[in-house]
N, C-alpha and C positions, 0 to 999 in steps of 0.2 A: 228640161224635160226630155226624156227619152222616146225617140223615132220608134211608131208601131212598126215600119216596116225590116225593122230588125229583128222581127223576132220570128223565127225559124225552126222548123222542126229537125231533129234529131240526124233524120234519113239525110236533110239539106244540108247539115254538115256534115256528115258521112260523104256528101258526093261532090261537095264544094268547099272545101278545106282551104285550097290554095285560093279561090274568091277571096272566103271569107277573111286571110290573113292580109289581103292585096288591099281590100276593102279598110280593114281595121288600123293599115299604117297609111292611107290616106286621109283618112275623116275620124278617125280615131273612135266613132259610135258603137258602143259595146254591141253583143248579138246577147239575145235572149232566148237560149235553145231549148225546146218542148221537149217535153216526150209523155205520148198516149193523151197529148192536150192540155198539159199540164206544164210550168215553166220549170226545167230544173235544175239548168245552170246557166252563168252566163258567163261569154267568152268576150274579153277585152284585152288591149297594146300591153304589151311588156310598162309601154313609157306611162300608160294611164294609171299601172298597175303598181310603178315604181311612185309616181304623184301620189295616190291612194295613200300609201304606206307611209311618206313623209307626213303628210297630213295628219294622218292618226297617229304616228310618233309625235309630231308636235303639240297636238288638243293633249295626249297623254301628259305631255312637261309641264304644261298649262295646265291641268286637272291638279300634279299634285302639288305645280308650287301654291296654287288660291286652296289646298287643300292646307299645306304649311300655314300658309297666313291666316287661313281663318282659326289656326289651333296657337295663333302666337310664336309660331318654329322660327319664323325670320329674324331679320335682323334690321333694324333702320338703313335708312341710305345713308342717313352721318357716320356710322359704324362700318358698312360696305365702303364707302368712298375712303375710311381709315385704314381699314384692310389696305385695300388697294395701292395709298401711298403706302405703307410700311412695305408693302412687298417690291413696290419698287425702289425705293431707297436701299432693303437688303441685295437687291442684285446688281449694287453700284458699287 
């Protein structure tokens, strides 16, 4: 769960950018920046932002290979595992 005290107004990051950066490669807790009261952006690490993205690349692999299998697109593992020796016996 995300720390309330991260979340900061607009003007706070306008006047504390180099904190906010000092802050976010120590503890890595994203900022939640207002404006007029309202939340509406948030500011998190390159590294958390890089994790993020693998993550949703991978649930994406994941979404359409069970999307293959439930329409029948795959292949058994007897037939995979066949694959597999045939391709290495040809590279022998």
């Amino acid at each position: 769960m995300q720390s309330t005290a991260n979340i900061k107004s607009i003007s706070y990051l306008k006047s504390h950018a180099a904190q906010i950066s000092e802050d976010l490669e120590l503890n890595g807790n994203p900022f939640i920046i207002t404006q007029n009261g309202e939340a509406s952006m948030v500011i998190e690490s390159v590294r958390e932002f890089q994790e993020k993205e693998a993550l949703i690349a991978a649930l994406k692999i994941i979404a359409l290979g069970e999307k293959d299998r439930l329409q029948n697109k795959g292949i058994s593992v007897d037939e995979s595992r066949a694959q597999l020796l045939a391709a290495r016996k040809s590279r022998k």
